[in-house]
VOFI-377240 format. One line per field, with one value per residue (C-alpha): x negated, y negated, z; residue in three letters. Coordinates in nm, 2 decimals. Example, Ala and Ser with C-alpha at 12.3 -4.5 7.8 and 13.67 -1.06 7.14 Angstrom:
<sites>
east <- (-1.23 | -1.37)
north <- (0.45 | 0.11)
up <- (0.78 | 0.71)
r <- (ALA | SER)
</sites>
This chain:
<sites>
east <- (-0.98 | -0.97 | -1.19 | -1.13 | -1.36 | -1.39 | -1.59 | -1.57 | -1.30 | -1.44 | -1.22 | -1.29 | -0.99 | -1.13 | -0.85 | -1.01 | -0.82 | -0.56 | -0.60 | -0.45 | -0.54 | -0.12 | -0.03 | -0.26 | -0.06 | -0.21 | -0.12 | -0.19 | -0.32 | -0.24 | -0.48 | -0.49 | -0.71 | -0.64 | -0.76 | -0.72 | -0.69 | -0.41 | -0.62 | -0.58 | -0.82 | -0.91 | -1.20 | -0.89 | -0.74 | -1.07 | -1.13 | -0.75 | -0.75 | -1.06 | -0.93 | -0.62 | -0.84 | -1.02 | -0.67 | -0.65 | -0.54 | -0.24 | -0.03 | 0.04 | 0.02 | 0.29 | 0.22 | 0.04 | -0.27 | -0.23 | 0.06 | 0.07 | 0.36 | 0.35 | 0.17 | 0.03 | -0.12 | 0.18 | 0.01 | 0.08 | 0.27 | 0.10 | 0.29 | 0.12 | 0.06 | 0.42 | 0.49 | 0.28 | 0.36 | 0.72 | 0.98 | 1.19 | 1.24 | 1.16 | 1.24 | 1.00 | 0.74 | 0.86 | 1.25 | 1.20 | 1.01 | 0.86 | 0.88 | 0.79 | 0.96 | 0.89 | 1.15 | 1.18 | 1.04 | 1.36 | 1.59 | 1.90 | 1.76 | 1.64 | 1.96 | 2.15 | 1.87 | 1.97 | 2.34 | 2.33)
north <- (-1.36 | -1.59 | -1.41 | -1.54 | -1.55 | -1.71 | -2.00 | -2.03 | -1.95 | -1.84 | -1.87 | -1.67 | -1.70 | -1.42 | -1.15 | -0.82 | -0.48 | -0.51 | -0.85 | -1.19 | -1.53 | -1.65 | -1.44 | -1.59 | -1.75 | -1.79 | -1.45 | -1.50 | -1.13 | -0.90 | -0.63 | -0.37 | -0.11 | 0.16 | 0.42 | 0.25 | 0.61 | 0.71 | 0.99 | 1.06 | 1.04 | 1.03 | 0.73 | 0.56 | 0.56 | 0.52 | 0.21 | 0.10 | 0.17 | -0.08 | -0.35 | -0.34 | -0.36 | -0.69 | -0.86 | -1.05 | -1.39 | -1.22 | -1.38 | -1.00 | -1.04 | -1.12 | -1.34 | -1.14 | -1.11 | -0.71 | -0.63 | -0.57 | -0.63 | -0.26 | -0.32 | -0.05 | 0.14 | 0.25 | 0.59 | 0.87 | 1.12 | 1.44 | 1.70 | 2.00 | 1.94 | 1.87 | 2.22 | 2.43 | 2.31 | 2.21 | 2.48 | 2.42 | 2.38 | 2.01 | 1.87 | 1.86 | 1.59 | 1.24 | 1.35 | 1.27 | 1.06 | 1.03 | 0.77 | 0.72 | 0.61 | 0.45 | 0.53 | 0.49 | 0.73 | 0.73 | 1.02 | 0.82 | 0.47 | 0.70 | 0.84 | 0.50 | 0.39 | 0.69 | 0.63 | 0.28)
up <- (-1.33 | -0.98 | -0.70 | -0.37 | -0.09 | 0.24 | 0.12 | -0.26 | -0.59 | -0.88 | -1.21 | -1.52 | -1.77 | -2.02 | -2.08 | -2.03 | -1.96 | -1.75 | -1.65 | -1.83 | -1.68 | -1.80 | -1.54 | -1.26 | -0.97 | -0.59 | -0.40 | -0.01 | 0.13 | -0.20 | -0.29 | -0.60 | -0.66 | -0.91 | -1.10 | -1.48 | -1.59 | -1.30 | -1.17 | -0.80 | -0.55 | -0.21 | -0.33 | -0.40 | -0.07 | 0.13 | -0.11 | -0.05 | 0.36 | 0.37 | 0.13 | 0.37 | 0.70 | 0.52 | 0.47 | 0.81 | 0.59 | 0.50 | 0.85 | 0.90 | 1.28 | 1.55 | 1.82 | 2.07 | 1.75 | 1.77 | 1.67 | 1.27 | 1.07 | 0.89 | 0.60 | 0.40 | 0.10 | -0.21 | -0.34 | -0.58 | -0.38 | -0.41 | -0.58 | -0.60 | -0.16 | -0.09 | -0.29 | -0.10 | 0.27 | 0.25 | 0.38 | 0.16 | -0.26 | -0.38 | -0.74 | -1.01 | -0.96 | -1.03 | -0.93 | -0.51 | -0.31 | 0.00 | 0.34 | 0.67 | 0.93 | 1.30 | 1.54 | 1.90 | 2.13 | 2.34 | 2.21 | 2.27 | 2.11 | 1.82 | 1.77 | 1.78 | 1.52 | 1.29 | 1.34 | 1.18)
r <- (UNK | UNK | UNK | UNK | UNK | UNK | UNK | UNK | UNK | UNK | UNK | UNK | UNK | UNK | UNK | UNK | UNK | UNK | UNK | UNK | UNK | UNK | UNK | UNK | UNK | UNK | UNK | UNK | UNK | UNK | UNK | UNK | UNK | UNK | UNK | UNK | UNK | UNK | UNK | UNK | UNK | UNK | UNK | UNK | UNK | UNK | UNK | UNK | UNK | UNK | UNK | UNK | UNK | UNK | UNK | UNK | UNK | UNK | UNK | UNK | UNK | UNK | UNK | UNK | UNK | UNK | UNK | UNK | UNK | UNK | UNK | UNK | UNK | UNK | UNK | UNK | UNK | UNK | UNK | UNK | UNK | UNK | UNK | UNK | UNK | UNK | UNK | UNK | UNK | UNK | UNK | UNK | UNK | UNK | UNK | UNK | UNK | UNK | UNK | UNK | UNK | UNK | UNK | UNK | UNK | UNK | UNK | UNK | UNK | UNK | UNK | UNK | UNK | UNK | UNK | UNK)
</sites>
């Protein structure tokens, strides 16, 4: 496994679980962290949320240093929530997905943004 840190690289090329060293290449401001078992939890996303915040290599910053670029956390989308407070029927789990979108706040630019 190659751990990077600020300072140092550590290189361990013993295949354990998931992980084989053939695959290694240099990744600039990738995380993963996973439940080996695919359970969901909100550890998971905590965990995620601050291995995201620590990612300020990644170049994911315009010009004026504030603005990010979008990046985010992929999750399981949770089923059994989406059941109980949607409005309306969904498919079974694993048969629809989920996004979010940033549109203007100007009704008019929003609507030429939905048009396209």
């Amino acid at each position: 496994m190659l751990i990077m840190t600020s300072s140092k690289v550590i290189t361990n090329t013993t295949n354990e679980g998931l992980y084989r060293s053939d695959y290694e290449h240099d990744a600039c401001g990738i995380g993963l962290y996973a439940d080996i078992k695919g359970r969901a939890s909100n550890d998971v996303v905590k965990t995620a949320l601050e291995m995201l915040s620590r990612l300020d290599h990644r170049a994911g910053k315009a010009a004026d240093g504030k603005t990010g670029d979008g990046a985010g956390i992929l999750v399981q989308v949770p089923d059994q929530y989406f059941q109980a407070v949607c409005p309306f029927s969904l498919p079974e789990a694993g048969k629809y997905g989920v996004g979010m979108f940033f549109l203007p706040k100007d009704r008019s630019s929003r609507l030429l943004q939905l048009a396209r």
